[in-house]
C-alpha positions in Angstrom: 1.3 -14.6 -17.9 3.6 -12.4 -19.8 5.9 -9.8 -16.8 7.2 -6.9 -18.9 9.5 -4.4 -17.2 8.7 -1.0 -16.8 10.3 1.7 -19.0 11.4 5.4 -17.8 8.5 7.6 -18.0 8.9 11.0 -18.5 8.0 13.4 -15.4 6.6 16.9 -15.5 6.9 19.7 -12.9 6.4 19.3 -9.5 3.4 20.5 -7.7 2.6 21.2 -4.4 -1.4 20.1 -2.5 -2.4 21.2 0.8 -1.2 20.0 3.9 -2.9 16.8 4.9 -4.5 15.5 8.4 -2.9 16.3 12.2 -1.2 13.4 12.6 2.3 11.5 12.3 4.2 8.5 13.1 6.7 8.4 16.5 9.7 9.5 13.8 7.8 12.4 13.0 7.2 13.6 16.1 6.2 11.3 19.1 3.0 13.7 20.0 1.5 12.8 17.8 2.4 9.1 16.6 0.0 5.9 17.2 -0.2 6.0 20.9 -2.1 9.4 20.2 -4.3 8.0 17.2 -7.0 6.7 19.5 -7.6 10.7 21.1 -7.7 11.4 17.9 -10.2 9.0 16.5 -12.0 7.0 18.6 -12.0 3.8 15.8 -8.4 3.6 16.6 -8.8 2.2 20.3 -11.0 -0.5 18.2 -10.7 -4.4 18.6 -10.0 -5.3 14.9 -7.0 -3.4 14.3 -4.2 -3.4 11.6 -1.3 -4.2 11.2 -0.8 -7.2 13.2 1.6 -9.9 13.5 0.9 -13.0 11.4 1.4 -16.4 13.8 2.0 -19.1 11.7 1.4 -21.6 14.6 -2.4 -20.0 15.0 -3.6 -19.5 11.6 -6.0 -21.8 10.4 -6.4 -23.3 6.7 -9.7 -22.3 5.0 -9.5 -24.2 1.4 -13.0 -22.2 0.8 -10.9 -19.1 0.5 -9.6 -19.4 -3.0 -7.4 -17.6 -5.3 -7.9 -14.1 -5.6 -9.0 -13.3 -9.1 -7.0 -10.7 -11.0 -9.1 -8.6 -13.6 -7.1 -5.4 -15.4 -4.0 -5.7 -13.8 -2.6 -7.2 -17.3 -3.6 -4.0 -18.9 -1.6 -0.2 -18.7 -5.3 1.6 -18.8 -4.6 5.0 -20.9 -4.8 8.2 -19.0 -2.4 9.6 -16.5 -1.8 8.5 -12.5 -0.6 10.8 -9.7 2.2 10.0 -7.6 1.8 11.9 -4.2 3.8 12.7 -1.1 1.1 13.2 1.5 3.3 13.8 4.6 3.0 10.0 5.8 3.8 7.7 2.8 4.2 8.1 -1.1 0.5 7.6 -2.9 -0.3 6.2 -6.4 -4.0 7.8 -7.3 -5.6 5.3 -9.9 -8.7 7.4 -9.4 -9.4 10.0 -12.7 -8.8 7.1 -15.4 -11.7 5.7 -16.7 -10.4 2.5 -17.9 -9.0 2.1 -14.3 -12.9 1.3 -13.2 -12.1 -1.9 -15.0 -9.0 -2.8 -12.5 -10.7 -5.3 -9.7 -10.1 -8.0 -7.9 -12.7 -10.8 -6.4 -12.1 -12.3 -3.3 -14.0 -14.7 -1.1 -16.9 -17.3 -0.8 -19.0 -14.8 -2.0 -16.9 -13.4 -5.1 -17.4 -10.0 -3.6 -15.8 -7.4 -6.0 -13.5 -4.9 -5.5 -12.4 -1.5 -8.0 -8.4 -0.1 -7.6 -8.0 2.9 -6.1 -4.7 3.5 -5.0 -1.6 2.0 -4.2 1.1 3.1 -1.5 4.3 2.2 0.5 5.2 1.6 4.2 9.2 1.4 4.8 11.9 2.4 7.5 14.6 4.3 7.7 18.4 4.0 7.1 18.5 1.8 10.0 16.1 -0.7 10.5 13.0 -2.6 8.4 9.8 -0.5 8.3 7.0 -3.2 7.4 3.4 -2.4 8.9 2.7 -6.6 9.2 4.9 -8.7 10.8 4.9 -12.6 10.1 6.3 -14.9 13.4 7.6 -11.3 14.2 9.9 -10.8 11.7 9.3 -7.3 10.1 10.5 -6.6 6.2 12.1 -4.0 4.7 8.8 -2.7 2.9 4.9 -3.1 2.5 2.9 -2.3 -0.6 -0.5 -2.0 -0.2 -3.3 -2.1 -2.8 -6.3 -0.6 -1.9 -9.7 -1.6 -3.4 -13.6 -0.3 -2.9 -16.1 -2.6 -2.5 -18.3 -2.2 -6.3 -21.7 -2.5 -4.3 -20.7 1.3 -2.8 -20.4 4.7 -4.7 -18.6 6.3 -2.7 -15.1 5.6 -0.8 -16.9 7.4 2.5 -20.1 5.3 2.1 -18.1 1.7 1.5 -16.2 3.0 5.1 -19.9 2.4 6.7 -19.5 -1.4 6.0 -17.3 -4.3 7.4 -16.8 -5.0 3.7 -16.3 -2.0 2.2 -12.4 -2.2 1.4 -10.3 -4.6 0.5 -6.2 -4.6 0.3 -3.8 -6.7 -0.7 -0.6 -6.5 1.1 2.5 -7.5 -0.2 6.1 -7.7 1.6 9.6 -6.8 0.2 12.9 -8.5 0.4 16.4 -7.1 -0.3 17.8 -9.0 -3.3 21.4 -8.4 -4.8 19.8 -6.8 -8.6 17.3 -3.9 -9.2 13.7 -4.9 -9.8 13.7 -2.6 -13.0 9.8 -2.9 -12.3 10.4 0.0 -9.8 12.5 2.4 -11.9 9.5 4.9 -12.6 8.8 4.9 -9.4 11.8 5.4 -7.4 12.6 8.4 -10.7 9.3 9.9 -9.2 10.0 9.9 -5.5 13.3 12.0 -6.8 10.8 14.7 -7.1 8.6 14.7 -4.3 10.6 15.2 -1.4 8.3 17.4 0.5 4.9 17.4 1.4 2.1 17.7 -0.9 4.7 17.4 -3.9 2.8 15.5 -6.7 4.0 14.2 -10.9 1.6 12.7 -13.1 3.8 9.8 -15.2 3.5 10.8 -18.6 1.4 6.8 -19.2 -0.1 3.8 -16.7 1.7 0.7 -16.3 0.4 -3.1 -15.8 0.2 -3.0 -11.7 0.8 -6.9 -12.0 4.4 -5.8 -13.2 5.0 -4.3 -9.4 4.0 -8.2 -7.9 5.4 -11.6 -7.6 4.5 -13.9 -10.4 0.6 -14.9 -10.3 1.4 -18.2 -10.3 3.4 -17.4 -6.6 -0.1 -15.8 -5.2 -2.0 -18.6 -4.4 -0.2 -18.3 -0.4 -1.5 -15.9 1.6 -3.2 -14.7 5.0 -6.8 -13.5 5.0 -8.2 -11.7 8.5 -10.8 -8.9 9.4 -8.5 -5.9 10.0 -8.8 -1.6 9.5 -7.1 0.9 8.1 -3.4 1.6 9.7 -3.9 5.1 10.0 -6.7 7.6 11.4 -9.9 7.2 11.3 -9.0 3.8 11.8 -12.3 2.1 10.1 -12.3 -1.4 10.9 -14.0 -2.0 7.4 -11.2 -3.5 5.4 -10.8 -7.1 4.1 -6.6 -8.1 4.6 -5.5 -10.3 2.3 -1.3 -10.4 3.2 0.5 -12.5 0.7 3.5 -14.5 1.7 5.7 -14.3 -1.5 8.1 -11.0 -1.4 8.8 -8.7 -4.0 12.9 -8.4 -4.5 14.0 -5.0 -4.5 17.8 -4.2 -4.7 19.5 -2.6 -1.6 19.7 1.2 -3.4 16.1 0.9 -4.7 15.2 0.7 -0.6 17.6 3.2 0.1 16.2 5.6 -2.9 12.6 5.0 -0.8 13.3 6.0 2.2 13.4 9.4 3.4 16.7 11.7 3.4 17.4 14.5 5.7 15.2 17.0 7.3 13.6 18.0 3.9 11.5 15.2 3.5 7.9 15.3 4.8 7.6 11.4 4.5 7.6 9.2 8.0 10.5 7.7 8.8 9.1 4.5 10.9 5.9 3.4 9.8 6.0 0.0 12.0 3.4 0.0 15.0 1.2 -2.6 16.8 -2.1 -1.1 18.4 -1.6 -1.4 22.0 
């Protein structure tokens, strides 16, 4: 399959949302940080939670699983997306385009299908690797994570009511010597939306397979029965974790991670649910 870099997308001017939920990660202020998550929704003190640390010496080899299959993520739908700083991570809204009702993926035995929604990021700080899944314990620089709605539900509140309503795909970064010039809209963007609530529409979509590792590389990965990583917690979400990392260059990670006391984004995103 054809990988095209991304080119420089125009950016309008920043707005500003409303604030978003009460609560934070330890960086932000330890109050209210994942130890608290569980007084604040009781699906956080749950027994299926995500993120959790892949053990290679305990997984077990399904060959039932299959590929997942790809459908639209060739294809820059027309339209506008949203890139959003919600006080906790940096958000791509594919919601609002209609083509993007025609970006899924199918997963599993019972080629259950799943419609794009979003897309986000999970990174540290300055000083240390900010990964939400750990593999043999070793955390990564970054996590993307795709996030898909089960087709069979309407709504993104009534596919929560199921075990499987949601699906994401997870995908882990590593620090490589050259820019991944698959990244430069985004990192342009996150220029602009230092605070929280600041959102830009890109001026045009992009192919999201451009963001991944080669679809030829996807064919390894880790499947388990997880929940959202942050409040309400739903334990409704199909993990599928891929092993291949995405490069990104030392400066792009930098240029992703927060700056100062001006940014509204967490700092630390890494936890395990105690």
């Amino acid at each position: 399959m054809q990988r095209l870099a991304l080119t420089f997308l125009a950016l309008p001017l920043v707005l500003r949302a409303a604030p978003a939920v009460p609560w934070c990660y330890d960086s932000q202020d330890p109050k209210c940080g994942p130890g608290y998550w569980k007084d604040l929704a009781k699906g956080c003190g749950g027994d299926n939670q995500s993120p959790i640390n892949i053990d290679r010496r305990k997984v077990q080899r399904d060959k039932n699983l299959g590929d997942v299959l790809f459908e639209g993520y060739d294809q820059a739908p027309p339209g506008k997306w949203r890139l959003m700083n919600n006080g906790h991570t940096v958000v791509m809204r594919l919601e609002g385009v209609s083509a993007s009702e025609h970006i899924n993926i199918t997963i599993g035995v019972l080629l259950e299908k799943y419609r794009a929604l979003q897309f986000h990021f999970h990174w540290g700080n300055l000083k240390g690797n900010g990964s939400e899944h750990t593999i043999d314990g070793h955390q990564f620089p970054m996590e993307l994570h795709l996030v898909h709605m089960n087709t069979k539900y309407k709504t993104f509140n009534e596919a929560k009511g199921h075990p499987n309503g949601l699906a994401v795909l997870g995908f882990l970064y590593k620090v490589s010597d050259a820019d991944n010039s698959n990244y430069n809209t985004i990192v342009a963007g996150l220029k602009n939306i230092s605070h929280q609530g600041d959102f830009v529409d890109l001026a045009s979509t992009f192919c999201l397979n451009n963001l991944l590792p080669s679809m030829a590389k996807l064919s390894k990965y880790y499947r388990y029965q997880g929940s959202l990583t942050t409040p309400d917690c739903a334990e409704v979400v199909v993990w599928t974790l891929f092993e291949e990392p995405i490069p990104i260059s030392q400066s792009q990670s930098r240029a992703t991670s927060p700056h100062g006391e001006s940014s509204g984004l967490a700092g630390e995103c890494n936890w395990s649910p105690s």
